[in-house]
N, C-alpha and C positions, 0 to 999 in steps of 0.2 A: 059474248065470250066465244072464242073458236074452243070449239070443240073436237078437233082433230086429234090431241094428245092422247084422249081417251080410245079413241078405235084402235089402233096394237094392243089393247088388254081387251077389249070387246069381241074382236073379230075372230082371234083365237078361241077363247070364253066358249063362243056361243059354236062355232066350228066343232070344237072336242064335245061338246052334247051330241050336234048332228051326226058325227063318225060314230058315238054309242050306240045310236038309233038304229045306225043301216050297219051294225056288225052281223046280223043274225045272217045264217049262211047262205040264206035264198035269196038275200041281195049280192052276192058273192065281192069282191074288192074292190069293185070297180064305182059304186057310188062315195066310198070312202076315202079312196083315191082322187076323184071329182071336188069331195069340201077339202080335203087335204091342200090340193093344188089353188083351188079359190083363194080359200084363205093366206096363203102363203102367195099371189099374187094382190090379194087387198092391203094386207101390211106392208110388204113393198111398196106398192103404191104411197100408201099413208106414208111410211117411214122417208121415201125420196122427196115427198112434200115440206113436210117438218125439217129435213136437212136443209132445202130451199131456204127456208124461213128462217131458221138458223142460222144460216151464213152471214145474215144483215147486222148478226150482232145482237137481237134480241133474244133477251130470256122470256118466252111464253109461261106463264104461272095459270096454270087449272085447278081453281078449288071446289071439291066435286061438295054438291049440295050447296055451294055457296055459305061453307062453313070458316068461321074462322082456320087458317093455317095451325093453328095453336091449341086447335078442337076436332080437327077434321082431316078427312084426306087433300095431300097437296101434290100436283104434278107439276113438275119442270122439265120445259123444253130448251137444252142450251146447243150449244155446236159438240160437245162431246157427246150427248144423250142421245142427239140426232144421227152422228158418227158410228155409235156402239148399235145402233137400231137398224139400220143399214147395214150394216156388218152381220149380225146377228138373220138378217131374213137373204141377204146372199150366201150366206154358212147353211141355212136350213133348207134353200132350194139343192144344192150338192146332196146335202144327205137324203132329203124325199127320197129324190131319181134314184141315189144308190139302192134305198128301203125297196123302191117298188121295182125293183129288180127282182123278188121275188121273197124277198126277207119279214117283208109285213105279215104274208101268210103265216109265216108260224111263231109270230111273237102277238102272241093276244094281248087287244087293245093299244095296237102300237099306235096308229092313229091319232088316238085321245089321247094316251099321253104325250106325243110328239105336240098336239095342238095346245095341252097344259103347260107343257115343259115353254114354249116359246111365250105362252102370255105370263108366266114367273117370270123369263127372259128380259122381256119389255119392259113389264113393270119396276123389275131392279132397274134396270134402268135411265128411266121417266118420273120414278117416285123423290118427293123431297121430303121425305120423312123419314127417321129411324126406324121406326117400328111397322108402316109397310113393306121397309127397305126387307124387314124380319118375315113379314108376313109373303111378299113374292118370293124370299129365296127359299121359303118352303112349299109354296106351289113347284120350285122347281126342281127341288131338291125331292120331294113325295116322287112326281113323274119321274126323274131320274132311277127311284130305286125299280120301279117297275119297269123303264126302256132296260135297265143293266141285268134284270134278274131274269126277262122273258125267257123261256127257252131255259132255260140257264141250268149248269148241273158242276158238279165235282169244284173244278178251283174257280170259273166265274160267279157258283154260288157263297164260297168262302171268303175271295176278297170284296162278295158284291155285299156280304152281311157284316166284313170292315168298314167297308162305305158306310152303311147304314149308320154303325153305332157309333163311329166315328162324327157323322153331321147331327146325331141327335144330341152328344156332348156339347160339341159347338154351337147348338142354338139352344140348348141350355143355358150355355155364359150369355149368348147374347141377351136373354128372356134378365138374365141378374143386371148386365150391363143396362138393358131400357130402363129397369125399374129405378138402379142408383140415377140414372140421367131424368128421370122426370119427377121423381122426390126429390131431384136438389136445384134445378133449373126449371121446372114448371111447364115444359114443351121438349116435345120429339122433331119439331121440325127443322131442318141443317141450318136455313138459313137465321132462325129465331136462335137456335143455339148457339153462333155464333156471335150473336148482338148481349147474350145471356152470361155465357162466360169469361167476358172482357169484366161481365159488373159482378164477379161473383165473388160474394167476401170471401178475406183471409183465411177462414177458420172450415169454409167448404173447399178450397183448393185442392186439395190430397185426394178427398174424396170424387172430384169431378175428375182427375188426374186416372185415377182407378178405374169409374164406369171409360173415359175414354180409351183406358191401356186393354181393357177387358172388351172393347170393340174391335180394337186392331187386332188383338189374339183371334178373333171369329173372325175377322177379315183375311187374315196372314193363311188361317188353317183354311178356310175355304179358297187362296192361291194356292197352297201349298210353299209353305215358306218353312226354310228350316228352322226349329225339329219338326215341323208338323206336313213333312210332305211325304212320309212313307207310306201314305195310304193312294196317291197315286199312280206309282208306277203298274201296281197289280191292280188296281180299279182299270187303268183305261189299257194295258194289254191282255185282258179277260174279258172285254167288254165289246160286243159286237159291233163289226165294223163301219156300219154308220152310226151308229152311238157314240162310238170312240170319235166319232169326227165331229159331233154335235159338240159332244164335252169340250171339247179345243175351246170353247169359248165359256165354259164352267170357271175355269182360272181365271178368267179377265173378269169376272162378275166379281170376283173375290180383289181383284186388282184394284178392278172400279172404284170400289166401293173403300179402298183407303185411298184413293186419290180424291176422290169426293169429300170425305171426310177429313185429310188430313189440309185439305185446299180451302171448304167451306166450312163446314160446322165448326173445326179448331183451329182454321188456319186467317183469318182474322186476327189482328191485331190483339194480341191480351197475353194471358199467362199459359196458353199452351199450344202456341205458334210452335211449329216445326218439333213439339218434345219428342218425337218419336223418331224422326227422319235420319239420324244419325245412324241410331240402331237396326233400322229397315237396309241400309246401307252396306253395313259389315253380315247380317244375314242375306241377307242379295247376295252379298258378294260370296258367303262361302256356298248357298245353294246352289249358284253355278260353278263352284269347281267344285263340287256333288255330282250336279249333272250331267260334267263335259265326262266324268270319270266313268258314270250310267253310260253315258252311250258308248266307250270303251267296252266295255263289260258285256253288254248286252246280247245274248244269245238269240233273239228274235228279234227280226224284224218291227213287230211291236210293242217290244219293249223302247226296243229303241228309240221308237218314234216317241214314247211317254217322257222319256229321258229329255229327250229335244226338246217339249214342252214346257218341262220343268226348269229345262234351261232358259227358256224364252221367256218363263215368270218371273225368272232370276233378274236376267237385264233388264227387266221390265219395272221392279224393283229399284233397283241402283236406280235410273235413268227418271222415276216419281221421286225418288227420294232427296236427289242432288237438288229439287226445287226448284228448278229455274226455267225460264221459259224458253232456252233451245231445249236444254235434257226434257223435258217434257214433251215439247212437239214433236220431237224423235221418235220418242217413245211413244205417241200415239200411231204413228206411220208405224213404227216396227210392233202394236199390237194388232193392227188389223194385217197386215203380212205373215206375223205368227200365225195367226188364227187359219188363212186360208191352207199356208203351208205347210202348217203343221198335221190338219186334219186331212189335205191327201195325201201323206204317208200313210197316214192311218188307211187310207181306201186301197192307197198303192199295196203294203201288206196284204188285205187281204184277196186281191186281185194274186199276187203271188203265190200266197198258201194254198189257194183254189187249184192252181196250175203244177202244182208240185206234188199233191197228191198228201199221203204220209208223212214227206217230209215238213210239211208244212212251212211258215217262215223263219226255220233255224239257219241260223248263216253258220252252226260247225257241223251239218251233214249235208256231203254230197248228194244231189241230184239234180236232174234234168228240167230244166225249164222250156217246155213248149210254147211257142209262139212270144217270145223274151223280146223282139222288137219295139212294141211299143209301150210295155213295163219299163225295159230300160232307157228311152228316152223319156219317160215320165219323172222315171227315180232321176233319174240324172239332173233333170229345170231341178225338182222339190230340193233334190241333196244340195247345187248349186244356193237355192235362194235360202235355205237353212240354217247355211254353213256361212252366207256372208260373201260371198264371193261376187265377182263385178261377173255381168251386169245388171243383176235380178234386184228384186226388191228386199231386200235381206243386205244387201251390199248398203243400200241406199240409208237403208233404217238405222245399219250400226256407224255406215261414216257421218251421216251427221249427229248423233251420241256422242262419237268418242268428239268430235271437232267442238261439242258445246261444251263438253265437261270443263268446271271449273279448275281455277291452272292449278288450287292446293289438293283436288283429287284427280289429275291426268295421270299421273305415275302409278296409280293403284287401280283406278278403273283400265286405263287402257291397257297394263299387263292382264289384268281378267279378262276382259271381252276379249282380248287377240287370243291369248293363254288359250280358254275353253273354248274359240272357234278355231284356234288347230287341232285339239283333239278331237272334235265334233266331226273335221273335217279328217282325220285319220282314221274316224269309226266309221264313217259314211262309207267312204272307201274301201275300208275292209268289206262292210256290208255287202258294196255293189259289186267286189271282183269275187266273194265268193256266190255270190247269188245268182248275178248276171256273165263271167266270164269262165271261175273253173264248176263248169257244172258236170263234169268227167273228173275222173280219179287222176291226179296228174302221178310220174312215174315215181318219184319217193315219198308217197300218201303211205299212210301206216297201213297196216294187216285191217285193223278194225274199220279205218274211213272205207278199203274199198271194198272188204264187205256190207257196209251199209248202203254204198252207190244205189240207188235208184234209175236203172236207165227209161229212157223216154214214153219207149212201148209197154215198158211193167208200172204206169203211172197210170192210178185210177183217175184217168184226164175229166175232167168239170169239164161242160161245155162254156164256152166263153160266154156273157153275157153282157151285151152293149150297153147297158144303162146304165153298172156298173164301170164301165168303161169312159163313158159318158161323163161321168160325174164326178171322179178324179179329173179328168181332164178342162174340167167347167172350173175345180178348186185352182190347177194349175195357170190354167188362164184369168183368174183372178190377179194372180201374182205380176203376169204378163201384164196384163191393164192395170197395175198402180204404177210400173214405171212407165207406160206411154204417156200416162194423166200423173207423171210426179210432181209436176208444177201446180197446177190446181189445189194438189190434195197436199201437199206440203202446206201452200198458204194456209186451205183450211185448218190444218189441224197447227198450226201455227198460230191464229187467230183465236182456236179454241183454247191453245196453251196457257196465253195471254189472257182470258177469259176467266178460266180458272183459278187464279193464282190473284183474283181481283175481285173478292169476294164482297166487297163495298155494294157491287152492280144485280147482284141476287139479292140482296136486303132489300135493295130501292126497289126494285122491281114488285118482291113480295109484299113491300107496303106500298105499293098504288095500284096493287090489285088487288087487296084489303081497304081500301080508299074507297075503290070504285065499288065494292062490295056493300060500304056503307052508308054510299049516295042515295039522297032520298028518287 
């Protein structure tokens, strides 16, 4: 059996022990920085192999100990797991370079959790089980409290202790949701569950109906779907700035993880095909005009960017929900382009709050932006590919969404998507001319803006630091290379769509590698 599936959970694993090891001060950052980088160039590796192998259309099934799937751990390799794993280790090489800009220094144990946080990462998305599916998003969800709280003091400690009691509810339900699921169907595994509740009597239907409504509720709340999304716009604009750009891809685990489930484990042929995707549909739809109205509103800069985020769960939403295999492959192109462009605003902000001094990233007080050249053509690619505008990859993501949508929901998806990507694109706007153009009091500013004016020289200036610099612009250039390579990655995740939505081809697969498991 290849054993490749396994190394993204190993390699991280055993890295976050080594960075424990060399924390003590007399090895100073530099060995930790060393496994940091290792490791995050061995998963890449691994993860661009496994996409390889993926593309040919096979599903790779790892049952670790060679235990039954129905008794044991099971891992699945398909074209979107391979997609999200990729995604996830070029997300995490941007955030390192930002961290060892100098940031690691003072958040203890950043390191280890950084190398925890990414092997939860993986394994949600390599596991084909519910209940490891349960057990990696609390590996990643533990590291996350400690990347959010490091350092932390006054309002990052009060929305970071939202956070907390907020994901322990949620994986409360989920702990109720496992147990209705394997009291009444006998297996946690997607694809077993799928063959289980086609044959599942009349008189347990409600009750299988419930454990799987009471999944989607822990899956929606860990998107952030409405009502369950007010815990993150103050989680990820409280939360340090390479953190805030790691989490850009906290929401697609949450994303994942109903498309996975609503594709495979219920989405097989039986009595609860699609029960859910209506409703995901109509909340999609009003949490983005939520969001377009968030980033209207938004007084910082990273707020705004959370806003943006929330927005991009939104379509991300509708576009799983419609079912179909264009709204789907869309929507996988436009998750990995949120992901990148979403988390360098988050780098871009703090690269700006640095340079402003007191004012920080408020876009309603005046002041002086030093060295505003290459912040503002940064904000400008991120704002462009955001907002949806030709010719970036945000353009590309939402024109082929709206052009697959089914003809009886074009009139109501495509008023939303255009709807909240012109206000998106009216807040953006506002952002960049007060940020980047009036940074001087213009001559009818009120009495109080231009005593707050901050000019140039009275700005406690940060020295600029290039890795920070660096590393927005590696996210940015992410965005640049999905549309040079849109042809590629279109088929791929077009292929994957079609994959998905053909849940016949993970049964077969998982029994003839229980087959082989059995062979004398």
């Amino acid at each position: 059996m290849n054993h490749l599936p396994l190394w993204p959970i190993l390699v991280p694993l055993f890295a976050g022990a080594l960075a424990l090891m060399f924390e003590h001060r007399r090895f100073g950052m530099l060995p930790q920085r060393l496994v940091a980088w290792i490791s995050l160039a061995a998963m890449l590796a691994v993860s661009v192999s496994l996409a390889r192998e993926a593309a040919s259309g096979r599903i790779e099934v790892y049952l670790l100990g060679d235990w039954p799937a129905r008794l044991g751990i099971a891992l699945m390799v398909d074209r979107l797991s391979a997609l999200l794993l990729v995604t996830g280790q070029l997300l995490g090489a941007a955030c390192l370079l930002h961290a060892c800009a100098g940031w690691d220094r003072r958040a203890p144990h950043f390191h280890a959790l950084f190398q925890f946080q990414m092997m939860g990462l993986n394994g949600a998305f390599l596991t084909g089980d519910v209940f490891n599916l349960f057990v990696f998003f609390e590996v990643l969800l533990i590291s996350s409290y400690g990347l959010l709280l490091s350092g932390g003091r006054g309002e990052r400690m009060r929305a970071g202790l939202h956070y907390v009691a907020f994901n322990i509810a949620a994986s409360t339900l989920f702990l109720i949701a496992l147990g209705l699921l394997y009291g009444l169907l006998g297996t946690l595994n997607m694809a077993e569950i799928a063959v289980r509740v086609a044959e599942v009597p009349t008189q347990d239907l409600a009750l299988v109906q419930a454990a799987a409504g009471l999944l989607l509720v822990v899956f929606c709340a860990k998107a952030a779907l409405l009502p369950m999304y007010l815990w993150l716009p103050q989680t990820y604009t409280h939360a340090p700035a390479a953190v805030a750009a790691l989490f850009a891809i906290m929401t697609k685990v949450g994303l994942y993880a109903v498309l996975r489930a609503g594709t495979l484990a219920f989405g097989a042929a039986g009595p609860l095909d699609g029960f859910a995707w209506p409703a995901l549909q109509v909340l999609g739809g009003i949490t983005l005009a939520l969001a377009a109205l968030g980033v209207l509103a938004a007084r910082q800069l990273r707020a705004l960017a959370a806003y943006l985020l929330l927005g991009s769960a939104a379509t991300l939403f509708i576009a799983f929900a419609l079912a179909t295999p264009g709204t789907v492959g869309a929507g996988l192109y436009y998750l990995v382009h949120s992901t990148f462009a979403g988390a360098a605003l988050f780098l871009l902000a703090d690269l700006i709050r640095r340079r402003r001094g007191r004012a920080g990233d408020r876009k309603d007080v005046i002041a002086a932006l030093p060295e505003r050249r290459v912040p503002g053509v940064l904000f400008l690619l991120a704002a462009v590919s955001l907002v949806g505008l030709p010719p970036l990859s945000g353009f590309i993501g939402k024109l082929l969404l709206l052009g697959a949508v089914p003809a009886g929901a074009t009139p109501w998806v495509w008023t939303l998507v255009l709807g909240s990507s012109f206000l998106m694109l009216v807040g953006l706007a506002r952002a960049g001319t007060r940020l980047f153009w009036r940074v001087e009091p213009w001559p009818d500013a009120s009495p109080e803006r231009i005593a707050a004016y901050t000019p140039a020289e009275a700005l406690p200036h940060a020295p600029g630091r290039p890795l920070e610099t660096a590393a927005t612009v590696l996210l940015v250039g992410y965005g640049l290379a999905m549309v040079v390579a849109a042809a590629p990655l279109l088929d791929y995740v077009d292929a994957a769509a079609s994959q998905l939505l053909s849940p016949a081809g993970y049964v077969e697969q998982l029994r003839a590698a229980e087959t082989v498991l059995r062979a004398p």
